[in-house]
NUROLUM-185550 format. One record per residue (C-alpha): residue number from 1; chain; x, y, z. Coordinates in steps of 0.5 Angstrom, whole numbers, plus 2048, in hexadecimal, padded with zeros to 3 digits. Layout:
// NUROLUM-185550
{node NUM, 'A', {X, Y, Z}},
...
END
This chain:
// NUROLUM-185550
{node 1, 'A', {800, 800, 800}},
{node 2, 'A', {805, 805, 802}},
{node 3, 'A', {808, 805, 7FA}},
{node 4, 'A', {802, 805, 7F8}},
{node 5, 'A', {7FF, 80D, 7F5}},
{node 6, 'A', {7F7, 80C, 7F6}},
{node 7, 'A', {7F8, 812, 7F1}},
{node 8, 'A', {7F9, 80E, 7EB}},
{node 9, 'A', {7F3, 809, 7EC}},
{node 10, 'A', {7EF, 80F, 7ED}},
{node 11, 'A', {7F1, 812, 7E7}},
{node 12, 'A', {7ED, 80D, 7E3}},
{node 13, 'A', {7E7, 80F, 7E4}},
{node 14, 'A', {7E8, 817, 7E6}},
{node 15, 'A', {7ED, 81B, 7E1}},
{node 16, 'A', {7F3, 81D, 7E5}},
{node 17, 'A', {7F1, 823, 7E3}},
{node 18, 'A', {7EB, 823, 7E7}},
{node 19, 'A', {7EF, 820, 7EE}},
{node 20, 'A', {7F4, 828, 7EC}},
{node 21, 'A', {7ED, 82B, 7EB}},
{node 22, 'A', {7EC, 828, 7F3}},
{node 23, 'A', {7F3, 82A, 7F5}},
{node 24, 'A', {7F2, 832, 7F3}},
{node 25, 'A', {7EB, 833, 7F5}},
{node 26, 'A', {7ED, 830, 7FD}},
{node 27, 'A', {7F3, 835, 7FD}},
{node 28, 'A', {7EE, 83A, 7FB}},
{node 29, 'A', {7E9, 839, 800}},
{node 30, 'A', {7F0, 839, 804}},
{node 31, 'A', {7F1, 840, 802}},
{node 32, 'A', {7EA, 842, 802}},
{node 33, 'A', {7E8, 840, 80A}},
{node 34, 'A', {7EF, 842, 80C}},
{node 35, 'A', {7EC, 84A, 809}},
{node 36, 'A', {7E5, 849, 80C}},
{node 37, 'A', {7E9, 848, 812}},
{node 38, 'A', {7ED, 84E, 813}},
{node 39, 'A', {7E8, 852, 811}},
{node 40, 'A', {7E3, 84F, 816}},
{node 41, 'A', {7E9, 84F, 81C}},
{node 42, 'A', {7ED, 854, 81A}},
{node 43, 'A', {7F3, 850, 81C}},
{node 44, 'A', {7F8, 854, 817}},
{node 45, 'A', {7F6, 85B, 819}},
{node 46, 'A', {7F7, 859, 820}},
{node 47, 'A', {7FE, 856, 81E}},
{node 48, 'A', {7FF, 85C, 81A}},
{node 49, 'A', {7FD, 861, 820}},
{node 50, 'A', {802, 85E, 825}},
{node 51, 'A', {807, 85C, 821}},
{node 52, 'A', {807, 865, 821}},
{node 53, 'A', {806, 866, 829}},
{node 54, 'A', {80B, 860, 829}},
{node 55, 'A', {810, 865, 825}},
{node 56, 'A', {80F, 86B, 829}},
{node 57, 'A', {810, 868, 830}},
{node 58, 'A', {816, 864, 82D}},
{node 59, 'A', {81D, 866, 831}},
{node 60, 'A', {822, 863, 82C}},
{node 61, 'A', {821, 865, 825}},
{node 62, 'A', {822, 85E, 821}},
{node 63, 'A', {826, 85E, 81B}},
{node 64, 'A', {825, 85A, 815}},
{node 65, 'A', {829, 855, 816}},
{node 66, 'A', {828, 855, 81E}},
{node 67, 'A', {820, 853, 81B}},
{node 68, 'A', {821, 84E, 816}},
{node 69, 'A', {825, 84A, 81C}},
{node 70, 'A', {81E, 84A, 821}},
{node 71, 'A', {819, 848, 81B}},
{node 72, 'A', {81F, 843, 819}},
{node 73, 'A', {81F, 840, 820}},
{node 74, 'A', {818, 840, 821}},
{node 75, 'A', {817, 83D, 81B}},
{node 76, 'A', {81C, 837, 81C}},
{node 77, 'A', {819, 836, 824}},
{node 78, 'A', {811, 839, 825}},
{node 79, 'A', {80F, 837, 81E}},
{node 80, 'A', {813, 832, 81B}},
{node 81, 'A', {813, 82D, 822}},
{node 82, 'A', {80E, 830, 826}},
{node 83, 'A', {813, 832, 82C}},
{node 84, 'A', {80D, 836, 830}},
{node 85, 'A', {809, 830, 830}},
{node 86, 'A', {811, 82D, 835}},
{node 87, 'A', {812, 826, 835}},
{node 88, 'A', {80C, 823, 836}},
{node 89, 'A', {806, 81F, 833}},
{node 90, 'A', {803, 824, 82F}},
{node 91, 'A', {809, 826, 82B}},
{node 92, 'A', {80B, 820, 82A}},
{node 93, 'A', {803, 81E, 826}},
{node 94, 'A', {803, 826, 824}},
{node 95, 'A', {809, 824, 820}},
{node 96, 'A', {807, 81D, 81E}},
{node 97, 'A', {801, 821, 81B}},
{node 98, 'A', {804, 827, 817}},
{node 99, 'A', {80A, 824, 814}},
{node 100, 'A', {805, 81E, 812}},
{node 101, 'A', {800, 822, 80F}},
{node 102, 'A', {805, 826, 80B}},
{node 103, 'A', {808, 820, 807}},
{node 104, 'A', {801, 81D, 807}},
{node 105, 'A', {800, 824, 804}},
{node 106, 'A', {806, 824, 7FF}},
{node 107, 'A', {806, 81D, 7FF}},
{node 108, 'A', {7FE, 81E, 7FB}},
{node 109, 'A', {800, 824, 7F6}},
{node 110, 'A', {805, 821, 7F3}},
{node 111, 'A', {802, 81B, 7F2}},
{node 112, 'A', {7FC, 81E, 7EF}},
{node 113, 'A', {800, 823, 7EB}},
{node 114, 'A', {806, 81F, 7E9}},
{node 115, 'A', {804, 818, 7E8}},
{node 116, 'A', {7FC, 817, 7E9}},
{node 117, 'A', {7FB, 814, 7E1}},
{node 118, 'A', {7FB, 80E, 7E0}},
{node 119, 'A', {801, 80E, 7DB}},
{node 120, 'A', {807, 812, 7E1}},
{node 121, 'A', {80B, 80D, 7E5}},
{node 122, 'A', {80B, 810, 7EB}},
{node 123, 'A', {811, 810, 7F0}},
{node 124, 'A', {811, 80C, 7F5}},
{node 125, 'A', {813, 811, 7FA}},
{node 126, 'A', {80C, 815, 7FB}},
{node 127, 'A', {807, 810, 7FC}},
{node 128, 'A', {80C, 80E, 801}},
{node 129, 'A', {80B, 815, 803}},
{node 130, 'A', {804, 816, 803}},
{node 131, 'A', {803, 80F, 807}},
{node 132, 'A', {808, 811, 80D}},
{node 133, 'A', {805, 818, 80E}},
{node 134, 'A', {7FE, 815, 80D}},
{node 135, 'A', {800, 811, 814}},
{node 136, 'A', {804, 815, 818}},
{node 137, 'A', {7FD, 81A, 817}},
{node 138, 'A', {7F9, 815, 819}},
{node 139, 'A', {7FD, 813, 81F}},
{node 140, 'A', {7FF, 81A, 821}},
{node 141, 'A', {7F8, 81C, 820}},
{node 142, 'A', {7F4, 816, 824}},
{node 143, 'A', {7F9, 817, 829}},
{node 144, 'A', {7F7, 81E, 82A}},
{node 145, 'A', {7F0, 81D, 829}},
{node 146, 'A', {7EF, 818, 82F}},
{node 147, 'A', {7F4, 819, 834}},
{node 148, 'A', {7F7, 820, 833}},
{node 149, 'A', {7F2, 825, 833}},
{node 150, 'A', {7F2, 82A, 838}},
{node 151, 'A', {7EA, 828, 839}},
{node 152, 'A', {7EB, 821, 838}},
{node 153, 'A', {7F1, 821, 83C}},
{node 154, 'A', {7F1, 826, 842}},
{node 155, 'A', {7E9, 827, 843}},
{node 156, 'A', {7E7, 820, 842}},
{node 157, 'A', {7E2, 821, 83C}},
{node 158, 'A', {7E1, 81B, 839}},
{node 159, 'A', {7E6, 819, 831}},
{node 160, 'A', {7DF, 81A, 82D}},
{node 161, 'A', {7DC, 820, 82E}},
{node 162, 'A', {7DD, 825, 829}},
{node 163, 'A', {7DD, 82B, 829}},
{node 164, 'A', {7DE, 831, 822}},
{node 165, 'A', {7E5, 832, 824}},
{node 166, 'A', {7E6, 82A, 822}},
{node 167, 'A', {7E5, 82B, 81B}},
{node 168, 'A', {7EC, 82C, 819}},
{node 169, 'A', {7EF, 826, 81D}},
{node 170, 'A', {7E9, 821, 81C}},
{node 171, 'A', {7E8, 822, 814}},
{node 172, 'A', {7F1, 822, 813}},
{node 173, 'A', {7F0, 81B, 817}},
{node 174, 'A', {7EA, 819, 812}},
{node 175, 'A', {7EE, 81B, 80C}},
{node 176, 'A', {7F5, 817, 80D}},
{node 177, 'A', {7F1, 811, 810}},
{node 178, 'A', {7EC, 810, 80A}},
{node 179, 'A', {7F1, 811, 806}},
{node 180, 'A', {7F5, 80C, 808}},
{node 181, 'A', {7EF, 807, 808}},
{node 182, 'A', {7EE, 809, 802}},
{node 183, 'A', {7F5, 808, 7FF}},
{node 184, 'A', {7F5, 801, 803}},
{node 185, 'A', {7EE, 7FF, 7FF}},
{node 186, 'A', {7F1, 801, 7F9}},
{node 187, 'A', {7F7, 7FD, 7F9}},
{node 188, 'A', {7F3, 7F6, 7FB}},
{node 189, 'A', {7F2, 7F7, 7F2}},
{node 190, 'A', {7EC, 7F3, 7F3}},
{node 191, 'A', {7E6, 7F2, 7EF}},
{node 192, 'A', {7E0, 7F5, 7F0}},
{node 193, 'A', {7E1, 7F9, 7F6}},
{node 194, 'A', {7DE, 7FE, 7F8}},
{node 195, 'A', {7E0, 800, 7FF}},
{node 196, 'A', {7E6, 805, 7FD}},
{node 197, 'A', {7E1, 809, 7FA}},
{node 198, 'A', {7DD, 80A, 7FF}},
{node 199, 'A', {7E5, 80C, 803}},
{node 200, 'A', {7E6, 810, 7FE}},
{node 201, 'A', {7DF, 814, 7FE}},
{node 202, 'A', {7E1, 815, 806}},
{node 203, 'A', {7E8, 817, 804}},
{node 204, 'A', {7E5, 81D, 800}},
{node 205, 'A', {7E0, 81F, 804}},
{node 206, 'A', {7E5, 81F, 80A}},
{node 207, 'A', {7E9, 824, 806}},
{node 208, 'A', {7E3, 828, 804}},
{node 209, 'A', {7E2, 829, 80C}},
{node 210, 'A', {7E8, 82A, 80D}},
{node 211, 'A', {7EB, 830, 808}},
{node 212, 'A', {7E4, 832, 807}},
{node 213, 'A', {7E2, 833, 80E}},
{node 214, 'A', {7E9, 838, 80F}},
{node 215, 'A', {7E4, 83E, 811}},
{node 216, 'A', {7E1, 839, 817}},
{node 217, 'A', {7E7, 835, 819}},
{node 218, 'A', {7EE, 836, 81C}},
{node 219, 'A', {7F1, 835, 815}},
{node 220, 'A', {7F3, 83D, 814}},
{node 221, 'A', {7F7, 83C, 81B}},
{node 222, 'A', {7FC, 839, 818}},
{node 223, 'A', {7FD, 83F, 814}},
{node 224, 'A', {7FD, 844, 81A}},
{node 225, 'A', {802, 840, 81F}},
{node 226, 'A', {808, 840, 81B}},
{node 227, 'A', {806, 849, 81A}},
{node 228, 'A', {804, 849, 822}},
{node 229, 'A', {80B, 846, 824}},
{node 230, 'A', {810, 84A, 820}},
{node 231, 'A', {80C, 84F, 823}},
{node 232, 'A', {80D, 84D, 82A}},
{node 233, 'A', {814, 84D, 828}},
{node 234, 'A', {816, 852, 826}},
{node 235, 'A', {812, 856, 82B}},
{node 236, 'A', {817, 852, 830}},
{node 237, 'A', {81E, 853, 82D}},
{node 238, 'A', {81C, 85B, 82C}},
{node 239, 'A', {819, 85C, 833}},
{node 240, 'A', {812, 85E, 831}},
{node 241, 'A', {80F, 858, 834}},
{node 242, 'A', {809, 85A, 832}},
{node 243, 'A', {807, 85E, 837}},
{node 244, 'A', {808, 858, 83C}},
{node 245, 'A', {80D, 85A, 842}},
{node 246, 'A', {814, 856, 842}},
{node 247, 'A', {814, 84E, 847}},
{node 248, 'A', {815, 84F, 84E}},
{node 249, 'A', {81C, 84F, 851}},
{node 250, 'A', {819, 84A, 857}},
{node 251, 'A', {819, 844, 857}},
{node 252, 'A', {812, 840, 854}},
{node 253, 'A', {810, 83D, 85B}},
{node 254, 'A', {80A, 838, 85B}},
{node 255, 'A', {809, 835, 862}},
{node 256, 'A', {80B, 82C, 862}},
{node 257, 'A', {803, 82C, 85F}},
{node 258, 'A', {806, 82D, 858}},
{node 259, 'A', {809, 826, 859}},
{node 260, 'A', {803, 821, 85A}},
{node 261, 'A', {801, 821, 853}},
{node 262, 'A', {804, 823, 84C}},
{node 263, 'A', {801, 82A, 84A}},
{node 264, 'A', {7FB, 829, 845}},
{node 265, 'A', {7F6, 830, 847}},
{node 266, 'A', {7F5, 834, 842}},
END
């Protein structure tokens, strides 16, 4: 199965044509809910209003070189391996989930675009890859969805209420798993099969929830949070803190009541 590209099998009753049609409307609705988002919350005026009383209140004029040196880091530490999530649980699934969904993501545009027809040979390194992500999304994401959810984790809520917010996880889990079952089915080559349409059926609709919902769901976030971190950076190395005052020279001194269990309260 994982050498298998599902794309090519689909390609003989839907045009490679349609699938890159698919592909191009998904990312249009990306841009699309992502617009209506900012507009709705205002998000990158409020950045942008900071990011002006963030330069006033600055006690040290940073040089270019100095700036490039903050996003770089940042980029490398908050972004690329979640450091602000520390070493526990949840930046180990967080970071299952985004590099798994990026290769799955890369892993998918490039097989339909490149050798979805019938005729291309397709290098065995991007099924691969599109395979690889589709698990690490499904194992990143289940392991957040049913034990490191701050309301399933921390306030004992039961794993399967859902609620708006839950969207974007839960459609991102539903769109790697059933196109892994999906990709299983196919490569079984049976006669007269049926049930990887209906795979592949709920892998569409997956995706249609999951890139047409950006304006109800948490998708944008991704967008804002590496913008937000560069931000709080550069608010650190140029002494603004935005507006915040500096740490307190005393030591922290929580009492042995800290100790009976690890913290979990938000």
């Amino acid at each position: 199965m994982i050498y298998n590209n599902p794309f090519i099998g689909l390609s003989n009753f839907i045009s490679p044509i349609v699938m890159q049609g698919f592909v191009i409307a998904m990312i249009a609705l990306v841009i699309l809910g992502t617009l209506l988002d900012i507009i709705h919350k205002k998000n990158v005026k409020y950045f942008f209003n900071n990011a002006k009383k963030a330069k006033k209140n600055a006690k040290i004029q940073l040089t270019t070189s100095q700036k490039t040196s903050v996003i770089l880091k940042t980029v490398a530490s908050d972004i690329a391996t979640t450091s602000e999530l520390g070493r526990g649980k949840r930046r180990v699934a967080h970071v299952l989930g985004m590099y798994g969904t990026i290769l799955f993501w890369i892993g998918s545009v490039v097989m339909i675009f490149c050798y979805s027809n019938p005729s291309s040979e397709t290098p065995s390194f991007w099924p691969i890859i599109w395979h690889i992500g589709a698990i690490m999304t499904v194992i990143g994401g289940g392991w957040f969805w049913f034990f490191l959810r701050v309301d399933v984790y921390s306030e004992a809520q039961p794993w399967y209420r859902i609620i708006k917010a839950d969207l974007f996880v839960l459609a991102l889990i539903a769109s790697s798993l059933t196109g892994l079952i999906w990709s299983y089915l196919q490569s079984l080559d049976l006669n007269d099969r049926w049930d990887d349409k209906v795979f592949l059926v709920l892998f569409i609709v997956s995706n249609l929830v999951l890139f047409g919902g950006v304006y109800w769901s948490k998708f944008a976030h991704m967008f804002y949070k590496p913008g937000a971190a560069i931000q709080k950076n550069l608010a650190e190395a140029d002494g603004s803190r935005d507006n915040l005052p500096p740490p307190a020279d005393a030591p922290e001194q929580f009492g042995l009541g800290i100790k009976r269990e690890e913290p979990k309260h938000y």
